[in-house]
N, C-alpha and C positions, 0 to 999 in steps of 0.2 A: 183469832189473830190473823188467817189467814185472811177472814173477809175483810178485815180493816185494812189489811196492806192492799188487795184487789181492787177494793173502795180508791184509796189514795192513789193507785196507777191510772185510774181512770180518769180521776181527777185530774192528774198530771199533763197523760197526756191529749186530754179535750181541752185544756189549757193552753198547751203548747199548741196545738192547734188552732185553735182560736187566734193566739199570735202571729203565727203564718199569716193567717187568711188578712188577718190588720197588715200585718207589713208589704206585702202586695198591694193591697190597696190602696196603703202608701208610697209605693214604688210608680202602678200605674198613676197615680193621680202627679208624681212626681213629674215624670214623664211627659205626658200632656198638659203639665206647667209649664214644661221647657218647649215643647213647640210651640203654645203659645206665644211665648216670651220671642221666642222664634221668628214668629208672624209680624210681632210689634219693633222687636227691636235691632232684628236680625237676628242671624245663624252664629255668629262670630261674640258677639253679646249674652246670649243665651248660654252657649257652653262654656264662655268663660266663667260665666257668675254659679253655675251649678259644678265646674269643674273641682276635682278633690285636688288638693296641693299634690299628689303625685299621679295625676291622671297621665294614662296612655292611651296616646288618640291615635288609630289607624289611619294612613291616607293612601287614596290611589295611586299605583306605580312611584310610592314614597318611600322611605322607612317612618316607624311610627316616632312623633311624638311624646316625649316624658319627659316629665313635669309641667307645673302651671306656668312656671316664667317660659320657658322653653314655646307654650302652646300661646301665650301671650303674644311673641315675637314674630311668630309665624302669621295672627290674624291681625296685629297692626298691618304687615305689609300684605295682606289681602283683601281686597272690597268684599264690605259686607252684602251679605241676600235675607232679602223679605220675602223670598217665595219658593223656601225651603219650610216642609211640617211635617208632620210624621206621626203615628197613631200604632201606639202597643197594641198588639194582639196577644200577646201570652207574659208574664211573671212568675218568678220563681223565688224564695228567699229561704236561706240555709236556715237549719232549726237552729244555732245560735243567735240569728236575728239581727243582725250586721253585716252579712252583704246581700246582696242579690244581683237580678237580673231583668232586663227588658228588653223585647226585641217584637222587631213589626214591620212595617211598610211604610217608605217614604215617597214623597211625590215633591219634583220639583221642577215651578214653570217659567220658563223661558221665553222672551217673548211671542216666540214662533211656533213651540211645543211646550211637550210636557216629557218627563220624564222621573223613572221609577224605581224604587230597589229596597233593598231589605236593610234593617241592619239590628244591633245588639249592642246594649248597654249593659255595663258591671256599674253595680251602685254598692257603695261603701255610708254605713251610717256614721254619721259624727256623734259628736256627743253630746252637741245639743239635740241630737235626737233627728237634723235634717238628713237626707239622702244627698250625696254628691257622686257625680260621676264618675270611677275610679279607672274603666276602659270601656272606648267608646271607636266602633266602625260599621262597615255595613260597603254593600256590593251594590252595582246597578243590576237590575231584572227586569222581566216585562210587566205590563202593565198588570196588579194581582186584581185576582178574580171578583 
């Protein structure tokens, strides 16, 4: 009896496991949708259409942003950019498998320069199964290595 329950923990948790490692993969891949979408449609386009109805969005020397109408109102009256992207380096997802995390290096250029900085996403899964943004910011830094 012993062995069959030992048997079944293993199973369990190479399972849960296995999970993780999918939902990351879902997360980065998520991620790098939305730069893209980024690249094409704009910065403002992009996190609207991935934002979760109750997303909170960080801003420079602002208070943050909550809710989607809220973050809607804010990028109507802002011009969008085509030359903002950004690329995960690292993911994380809680063994429930409904939220996570992203966070990486952004670059963005100007006609004159360029410039750089970190940031971090919270991803909330819906229930159709897609990732939405649930909190979203990030700092300027120097150019990463």
């Amino acid at each position: 009896m012993k062995i069959l329950f030992a048997i079944f923990c293993l199973v369990f948790v190479s399972c849960n496991e296995n999970n993780i490692e999918k939902n990351k993969r879902e997360l980065i891949n998520a991620d790098i949708a939305m730069s893209n979408l980024a690249m094409k449609g704009g910065f403002n386009h992009s996190i609207f259409l991935n934002a979760d109805t109750n997303i909170v969005k960080f801003q420079e020397n602002r208070l943050p942003l909550i809710g989607k109408n809220k973050l809607a109102v804010i990028l109507e009256k802002n011009g969008d950019i085509k030359t903002l992207s950004w690329k995960p380096v690292g993911a994380d997802v809680a063994a429930s498998g409904d939220l996570g995390y992203t966070w990486g290096n952004w670059k963005y250029l100007a006609p004159d320069t360029a410039y750089y900085g970190n940031y971090f996403t919270a991803w909330k899964k819906q229930k159709d199964g897609r990732w939405k943004v649930a909190l979203d910011g990030g700092n300027s830094s120097p150019k990463p290595e």
